[in-house]
C-alpha positions in Angstrom: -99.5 -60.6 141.4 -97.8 -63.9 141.0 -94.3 -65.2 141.4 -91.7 -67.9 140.1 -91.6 -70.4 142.8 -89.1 -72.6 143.9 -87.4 -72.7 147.2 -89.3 -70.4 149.5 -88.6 -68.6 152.5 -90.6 -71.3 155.1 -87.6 -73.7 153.7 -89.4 -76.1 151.5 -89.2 -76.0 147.4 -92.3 -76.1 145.6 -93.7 -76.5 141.8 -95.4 -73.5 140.0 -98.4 -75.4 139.7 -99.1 -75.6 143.4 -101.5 -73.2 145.3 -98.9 -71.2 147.4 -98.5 -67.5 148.4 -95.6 -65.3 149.4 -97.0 -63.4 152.2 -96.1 -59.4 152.5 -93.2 -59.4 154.9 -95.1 -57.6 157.6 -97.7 -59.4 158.4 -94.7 -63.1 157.2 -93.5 -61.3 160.9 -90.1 -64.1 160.3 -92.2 -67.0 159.4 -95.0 -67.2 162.4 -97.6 -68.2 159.5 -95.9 -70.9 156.9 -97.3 -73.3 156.0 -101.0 -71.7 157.2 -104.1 -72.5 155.0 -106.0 -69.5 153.6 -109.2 -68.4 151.7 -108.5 -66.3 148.9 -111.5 -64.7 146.7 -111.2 -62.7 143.8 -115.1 -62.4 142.0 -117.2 -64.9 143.0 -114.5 -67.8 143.5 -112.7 -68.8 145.9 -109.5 -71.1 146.4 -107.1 -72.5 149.3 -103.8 -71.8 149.1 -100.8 -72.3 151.8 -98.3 -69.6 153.0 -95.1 -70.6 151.9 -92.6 -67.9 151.3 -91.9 -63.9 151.7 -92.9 -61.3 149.2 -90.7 -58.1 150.3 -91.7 -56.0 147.7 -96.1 -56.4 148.4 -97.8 -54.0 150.7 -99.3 -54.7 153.7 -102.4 -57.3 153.3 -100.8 -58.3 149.7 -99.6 -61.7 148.2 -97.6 -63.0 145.4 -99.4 -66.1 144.0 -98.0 -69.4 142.4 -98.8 -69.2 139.1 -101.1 -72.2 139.8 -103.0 -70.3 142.2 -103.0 -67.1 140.1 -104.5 -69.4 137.1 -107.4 -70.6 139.0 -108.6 -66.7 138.9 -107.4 -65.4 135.6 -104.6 -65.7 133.1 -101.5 -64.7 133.4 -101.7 -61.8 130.9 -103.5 -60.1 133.6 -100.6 -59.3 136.0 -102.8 -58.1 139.1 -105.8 -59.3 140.8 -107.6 -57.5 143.3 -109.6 -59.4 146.1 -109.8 -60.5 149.4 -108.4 -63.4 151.7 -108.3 -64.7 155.7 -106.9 -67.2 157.7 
């Protein structure tokens, strides 16, 4: 899914055209991983995108995307992607 971004839970504000995540608040485990690089891949692309806020409401391995980030897969309209990321 993706998210309106603006001042996120690592303490920095950022645009919505910036590749961030929110990352599900148990594996956030009280910030241990802002500002952390990842992969994510939806298909057959893949972008970079840094942790930099808390998404309470996604399940365990989920994210909430910048709508930047969320763009670089599919348009908005869509609502939900379904893929893959790591460290």
């Amino acid at each position: 899914t993706y998210y309106a971004v603006g001042l996120g839970a690592c303490g920095q504000t950022n645009q919505p055209s910036d590749f961030i995540v929110a990352l599900n608040s148990a594996q956030y485990n009280g910030g241990q991983y802002c500002f952390e690089m990842i992969t994510i891949t939806v298909g057959d692309k893949s972008i970079q995108a840094q942790i930099m806020d808390e998404c309470p409401g996604c399940p365990y391995g989920g994210l909430d995307l910048s709508e930047g980030a969320f763009q670089a897969f599919a348009s908005l309209d869509q609502g939900v992607l379904t893929g893959s990321w790591d460290f």
